[in-house]
C-alpha distance (Angstrom), angle and dihedral (degrees) to the residues before:
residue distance angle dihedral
X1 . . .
X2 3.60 . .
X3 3.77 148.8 .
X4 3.78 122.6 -120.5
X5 3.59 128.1 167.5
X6 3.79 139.8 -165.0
X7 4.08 126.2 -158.5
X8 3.75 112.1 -171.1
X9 3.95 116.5 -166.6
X10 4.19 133.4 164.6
X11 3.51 89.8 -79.0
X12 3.51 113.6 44.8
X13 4.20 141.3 -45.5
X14 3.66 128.1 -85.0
X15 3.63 116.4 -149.2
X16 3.95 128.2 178.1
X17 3.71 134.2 150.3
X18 4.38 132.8 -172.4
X19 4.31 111.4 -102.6
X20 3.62 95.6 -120.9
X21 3.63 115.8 126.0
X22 4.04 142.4 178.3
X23 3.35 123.9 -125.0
X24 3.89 103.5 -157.3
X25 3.94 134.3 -174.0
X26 3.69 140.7 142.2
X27 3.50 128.6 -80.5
X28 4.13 124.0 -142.7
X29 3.33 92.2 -76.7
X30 3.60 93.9 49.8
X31 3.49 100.2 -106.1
X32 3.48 133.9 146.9
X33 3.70 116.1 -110.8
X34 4.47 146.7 154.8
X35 3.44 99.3 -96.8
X36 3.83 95.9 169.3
X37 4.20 137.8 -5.1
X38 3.70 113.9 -148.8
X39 4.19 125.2 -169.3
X40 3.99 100.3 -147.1
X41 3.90 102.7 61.4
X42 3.72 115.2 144.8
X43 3.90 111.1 -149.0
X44 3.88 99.6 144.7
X45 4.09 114.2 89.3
X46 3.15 156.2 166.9
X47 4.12 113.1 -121.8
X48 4.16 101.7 -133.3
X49 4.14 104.0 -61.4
X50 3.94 90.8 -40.1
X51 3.61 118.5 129.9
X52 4.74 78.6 -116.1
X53 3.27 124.7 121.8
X54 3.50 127.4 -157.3
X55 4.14 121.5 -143.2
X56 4.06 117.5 -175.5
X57 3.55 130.4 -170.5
X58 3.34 141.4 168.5
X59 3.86 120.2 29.7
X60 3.83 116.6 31.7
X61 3.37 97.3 -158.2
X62 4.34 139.6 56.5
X63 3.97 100.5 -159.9
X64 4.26 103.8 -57.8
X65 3.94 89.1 -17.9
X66 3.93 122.1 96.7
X67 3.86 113.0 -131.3
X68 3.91 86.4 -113.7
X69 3.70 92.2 61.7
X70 3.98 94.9 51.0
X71 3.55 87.8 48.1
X72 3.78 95.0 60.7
X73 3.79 90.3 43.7
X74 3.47 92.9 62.5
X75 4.09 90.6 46.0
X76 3.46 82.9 58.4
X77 3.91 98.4 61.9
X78 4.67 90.9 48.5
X79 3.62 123.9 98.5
X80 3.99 100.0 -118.3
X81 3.68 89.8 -172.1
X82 4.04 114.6 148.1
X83 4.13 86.6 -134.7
X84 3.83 89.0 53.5
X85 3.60 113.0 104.4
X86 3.51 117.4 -163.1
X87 4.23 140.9 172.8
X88 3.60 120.6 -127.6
X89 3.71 89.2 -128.4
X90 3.51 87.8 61.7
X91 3.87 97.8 55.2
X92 3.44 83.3 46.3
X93 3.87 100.2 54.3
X94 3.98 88.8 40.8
X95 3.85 84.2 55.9
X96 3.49 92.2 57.7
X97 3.07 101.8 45.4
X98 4.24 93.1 51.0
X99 3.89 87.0 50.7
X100 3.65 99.6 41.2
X101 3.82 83.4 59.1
X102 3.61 96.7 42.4
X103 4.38 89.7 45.0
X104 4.18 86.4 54.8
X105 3.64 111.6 50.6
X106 4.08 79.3 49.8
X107 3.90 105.8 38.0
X108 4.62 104.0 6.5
X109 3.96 82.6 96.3
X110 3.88 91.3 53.4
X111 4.37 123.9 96.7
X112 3.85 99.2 -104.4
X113 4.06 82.9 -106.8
X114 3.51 94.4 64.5
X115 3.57 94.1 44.6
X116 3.91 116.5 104.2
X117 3.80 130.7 -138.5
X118 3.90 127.2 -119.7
X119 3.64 117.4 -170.7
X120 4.06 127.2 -166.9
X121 3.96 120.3 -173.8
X122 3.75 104.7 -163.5
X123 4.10 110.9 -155.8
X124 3.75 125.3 173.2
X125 3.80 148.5 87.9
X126 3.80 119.2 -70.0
X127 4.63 116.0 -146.3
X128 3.20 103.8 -53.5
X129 3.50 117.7 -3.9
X130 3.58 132.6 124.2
X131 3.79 98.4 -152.7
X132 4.06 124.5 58.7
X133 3.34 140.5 -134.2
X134 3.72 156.8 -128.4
X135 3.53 139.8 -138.6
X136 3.43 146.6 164.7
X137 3.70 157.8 162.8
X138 3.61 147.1 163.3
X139 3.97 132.0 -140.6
X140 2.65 138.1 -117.1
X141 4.03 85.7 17.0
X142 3.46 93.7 59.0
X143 3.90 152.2 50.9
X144 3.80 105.4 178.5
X145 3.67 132.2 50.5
X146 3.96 110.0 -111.9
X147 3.84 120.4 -146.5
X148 3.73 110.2 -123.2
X149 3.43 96.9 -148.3
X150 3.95 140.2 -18.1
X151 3.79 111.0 -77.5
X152 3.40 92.1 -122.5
X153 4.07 94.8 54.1
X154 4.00 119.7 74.1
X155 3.70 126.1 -151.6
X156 3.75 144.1 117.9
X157 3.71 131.7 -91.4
X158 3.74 124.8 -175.3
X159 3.92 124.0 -170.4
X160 4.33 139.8 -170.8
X161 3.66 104.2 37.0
X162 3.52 98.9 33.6
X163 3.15 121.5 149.6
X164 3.95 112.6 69.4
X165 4.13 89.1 59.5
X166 3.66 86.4 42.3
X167 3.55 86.4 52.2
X168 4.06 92.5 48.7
X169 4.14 93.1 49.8
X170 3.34 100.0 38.0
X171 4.19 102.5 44.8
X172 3.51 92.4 -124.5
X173 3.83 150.4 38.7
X174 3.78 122.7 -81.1
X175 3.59 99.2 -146.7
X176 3.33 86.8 64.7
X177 3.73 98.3 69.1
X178 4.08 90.3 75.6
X179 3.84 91.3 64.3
X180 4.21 95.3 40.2
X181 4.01 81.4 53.6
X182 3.87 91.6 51.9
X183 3.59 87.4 43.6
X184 3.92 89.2 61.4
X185 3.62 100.1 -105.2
X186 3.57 114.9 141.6
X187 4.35 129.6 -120.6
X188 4.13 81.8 -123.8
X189 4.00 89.4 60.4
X190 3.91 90.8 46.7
X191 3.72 104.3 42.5
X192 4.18 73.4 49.9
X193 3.94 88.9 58.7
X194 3.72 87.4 56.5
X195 2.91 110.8 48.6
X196 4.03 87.8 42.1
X197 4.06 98.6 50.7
X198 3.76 98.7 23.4
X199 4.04 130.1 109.7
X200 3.64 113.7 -86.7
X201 3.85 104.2 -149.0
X202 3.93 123.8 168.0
X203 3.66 97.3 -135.5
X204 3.88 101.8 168.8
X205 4.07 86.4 61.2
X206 3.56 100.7 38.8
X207 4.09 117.8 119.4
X208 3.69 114.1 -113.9
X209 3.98 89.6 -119.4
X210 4.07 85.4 59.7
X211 3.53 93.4 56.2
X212 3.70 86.8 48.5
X213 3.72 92.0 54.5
X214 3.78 86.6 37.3
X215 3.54 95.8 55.4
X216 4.10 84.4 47.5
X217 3.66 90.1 56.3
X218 3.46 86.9 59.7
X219 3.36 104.4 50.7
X220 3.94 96.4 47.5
X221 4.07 96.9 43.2
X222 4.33 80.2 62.2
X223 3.90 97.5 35.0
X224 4.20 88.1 51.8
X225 4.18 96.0 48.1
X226 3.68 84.1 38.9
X227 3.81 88.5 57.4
X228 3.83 98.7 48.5
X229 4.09 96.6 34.4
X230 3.81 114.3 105.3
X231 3.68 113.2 -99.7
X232 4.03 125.3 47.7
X233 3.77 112.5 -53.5
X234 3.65 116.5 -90.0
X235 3.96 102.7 -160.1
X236 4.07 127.8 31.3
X237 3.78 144.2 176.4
X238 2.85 152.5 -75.4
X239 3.82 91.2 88.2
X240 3.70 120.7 -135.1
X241 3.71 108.1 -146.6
X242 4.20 126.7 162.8
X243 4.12 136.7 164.0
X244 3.31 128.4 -134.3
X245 3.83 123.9 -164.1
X246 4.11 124.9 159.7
X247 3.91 90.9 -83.8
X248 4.02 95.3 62.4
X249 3.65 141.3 -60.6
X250 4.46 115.5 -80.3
X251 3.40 121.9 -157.7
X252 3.84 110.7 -141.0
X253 3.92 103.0 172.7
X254 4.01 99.3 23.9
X255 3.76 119.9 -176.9
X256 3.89 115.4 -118.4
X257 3.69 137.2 -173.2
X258 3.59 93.3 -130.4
X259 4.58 92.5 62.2
């Protein structure tokens, strides 16, 4: 698994995400199953010379082929041109699309049990526009990119491992909503909660270099429970973590094969 995180403010996004990654395969009897954990996954990048970013979560692996590797065959088949305008949306549907292909001819055959997810949050700025966006979607869940938020609204979003931030920002644990529903409390009561005990950040102010360290914050508070939890640890440094504003994408915390 993995934690990755995106911070979007006035002047750009901030997007990082943990190295950890799954190594997944089938056993004898054809199920899926954690065959290995590595700590030097990349699954933050840049989309061509676009001012895109890429975010993956989830499975690290298509079949034999590392996400990173289907990633670059599908650069390989867009039109880079600098006259070629282009939407976000529609990088993100075309990404889809590639993977969703890529996911069946490995996992179609497989009961819907055994079949593993593969998210993608898409963040950048589409031809000329001075205000990004976010997408996402996860397979085999889904079959339509979902917006993450109105272009005109800033925020941050985090996904994988999410619960123990989610836990920190929003004052209390989500999977305990399930049982406060069967216990007759209503969704009006809990979106109260929320908004009641959750952080109150000013996102639409905030300085690019605080959603950096923002974005940071998040990373680390997951990586250090993941650490101490019981069981192997599901997300790792080194953290990954770029911006993107309308002039290009920067990476700030790049991943390197020398550490």
């Amino acid at each position: 698994m993995t934690i990755i995180a995106s911070v979007k403010v006035q002047d750009g996004i901030a997007l990082g995400c943990d190295s950890a990654t799954q190594v997944s395969g089938r056993d004898p009897e054809g199920k899926i199953g954690v065959f290995k954990v590595y700590q030097n996954a990349k699954k933050l990048f840049q989309f061509g010379n676009l001012p895109l970013g890429l975010l993956t979560y989830g499975i690290g692996n298509i079949g034999k082929k590392s996400i990173r590797t289907v990633i670059r065959e599908f650069e390989k088949g867009y039109d880079f041109s600098s006259n070629k305008a282009y939407q976000v949306k529609d990088v993100a549907e075309e990404l889809l699309g590639f993977m969703q292909n890529a996911y069946d001819k490995e996992y179609l055959q497989l009961d819907k049990e055994n079949q593993p997810a593969l998210g993608f949050f898409i963040s950048g700025y589409s031809s000329n526009s001075s205000l990004g966006e976010e997408w996402e979607f996860v397979i085999p869940a889904q079959k339509e990119v979902k917006l993450v938020r109105p272009k005109e609204q800033f925020g941050s979003s985090w996904r994988g491992i999410a619960v123990p931030f989610t836990r920190l920002y929003h004052g209390f644990d989500p999977r305990a909503i399930n049982e406060l529903q069967e216990s007759g409390v209503s969704a009006d009561i809990i979106k109260r909660l929320k908004e009641n005990y959750g952080a109150k950040i000013i996102y639409d102010r905030m300085p690019i270099k605080d959603a950096l360290n923002f974005v940071e914050f998040i990373l680390k508070t997951t990586i250090g429970l993941s650490s101490f939890e019981i069981g192997a640890p599901v997300c790792s440094e080194p953290v990954q973590i770029a911006v993107i504003d309308e002039d290009g994408f920067e990476w700030i915390k790049k991943p390197t094969l020398g550490g």
